[in-house]
C-alpha positions in Angstrom: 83.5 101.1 97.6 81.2 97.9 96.6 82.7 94.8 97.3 80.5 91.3 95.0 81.3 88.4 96.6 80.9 84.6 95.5 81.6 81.5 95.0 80.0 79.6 98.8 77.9 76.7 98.3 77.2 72.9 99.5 80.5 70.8 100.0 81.4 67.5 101.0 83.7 67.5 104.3 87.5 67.5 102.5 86.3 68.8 100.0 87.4 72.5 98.6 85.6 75.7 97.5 87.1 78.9 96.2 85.4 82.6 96.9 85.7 85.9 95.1 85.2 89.1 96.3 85.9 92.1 93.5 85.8 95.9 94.7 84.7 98.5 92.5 84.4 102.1 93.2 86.5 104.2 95.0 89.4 101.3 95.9 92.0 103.4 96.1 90.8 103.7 99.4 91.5 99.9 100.4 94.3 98.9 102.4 93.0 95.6 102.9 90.7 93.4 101.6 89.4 89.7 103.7 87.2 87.4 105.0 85.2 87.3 108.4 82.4 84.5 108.8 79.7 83.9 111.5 78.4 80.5 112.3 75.1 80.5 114.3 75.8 81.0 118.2 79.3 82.1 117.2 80.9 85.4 117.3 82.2 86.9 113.9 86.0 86.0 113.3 88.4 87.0 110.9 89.0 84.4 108.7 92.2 85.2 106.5 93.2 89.4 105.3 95.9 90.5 103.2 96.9 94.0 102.9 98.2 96.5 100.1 102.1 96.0 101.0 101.0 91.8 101.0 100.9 91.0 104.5 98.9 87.8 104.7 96.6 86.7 108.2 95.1 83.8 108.6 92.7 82.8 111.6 94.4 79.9 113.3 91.3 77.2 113.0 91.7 78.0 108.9 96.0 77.9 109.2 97.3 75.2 106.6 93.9 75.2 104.9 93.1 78.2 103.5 94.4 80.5 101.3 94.0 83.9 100.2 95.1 85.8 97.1 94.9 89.5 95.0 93.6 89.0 91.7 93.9 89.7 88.1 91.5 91.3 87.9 92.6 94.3 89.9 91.0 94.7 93.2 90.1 91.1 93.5 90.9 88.7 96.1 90.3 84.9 96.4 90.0 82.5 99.3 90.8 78.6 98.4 88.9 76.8 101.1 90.9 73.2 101.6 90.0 70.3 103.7 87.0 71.7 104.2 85.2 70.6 107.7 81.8 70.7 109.2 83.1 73.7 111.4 83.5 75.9 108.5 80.3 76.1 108.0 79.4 79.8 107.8 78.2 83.1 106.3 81.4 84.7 105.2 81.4 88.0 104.7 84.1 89.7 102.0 85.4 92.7 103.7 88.0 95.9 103.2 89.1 98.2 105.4 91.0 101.8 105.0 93.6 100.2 107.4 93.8 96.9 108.7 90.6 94.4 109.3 90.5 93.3 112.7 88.1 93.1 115.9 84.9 92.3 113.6 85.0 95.4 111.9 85.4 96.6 108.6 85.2 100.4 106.8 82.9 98.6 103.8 81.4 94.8 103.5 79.6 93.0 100.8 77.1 90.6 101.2 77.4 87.4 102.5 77.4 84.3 101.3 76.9 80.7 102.4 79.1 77.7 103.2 78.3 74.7 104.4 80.2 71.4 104.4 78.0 68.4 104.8 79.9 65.4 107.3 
């Protein structure tokens, strides 16, 4: 499994930003499919997940804010960043897992990419 993500960039706080992340390979494999991020001196935290069956999680600082969705096209999910604030500011890393993601780890990540929301 690969897993391209995009979309991060430079944003005004309140202001909103949408990622991608598309798995291609063998994602028949993939239960679920998320977001962690990693701000500096921060541990990694599990942003939002939703699994196969549809079962949505969202990180409570995100809760209200943020939503994630399955594409079209298959295998796709998106994140719509709302409100965006200053503490958002992160690498996030798209992510899929066998099972569930959870506890930092994932079976298969793709590479990160950077948000920052300018006060």
């Amino acid at each position: 499994v690969q897993l391209q993500a995009s979309g991060g960039g430079l944003v005004q706080a309140g202001g909103s930003l949408r990622l991608s992340c598309a798995g291609t390979g063998s994602t028949r494999s993939i239960n679920t499919m998320g977001w962690y991020r990693e701000a500096p001196g921060k541990q990694r935290e599990l942003v939002a997940s939703l699994t196969g069956r549809g079962y949505v999680y969202y990180g409570d600082p995100v809760k209200g804010r943020f939503t994630i969705s399955r594409g079209p096209p298959e295998n796709t999910v998106y994140l719509e960043m709302n409100s965006l604030r200053s503490e958002d500011t992160a690498v996030y890393y798209c992510a899929a897992d066998r099972f569930r993601l959870e506890g930092g780890q994932a079976d298969w990540w793709g590479r990160g990419t950077q948000v920052t929301v300018s006060s």
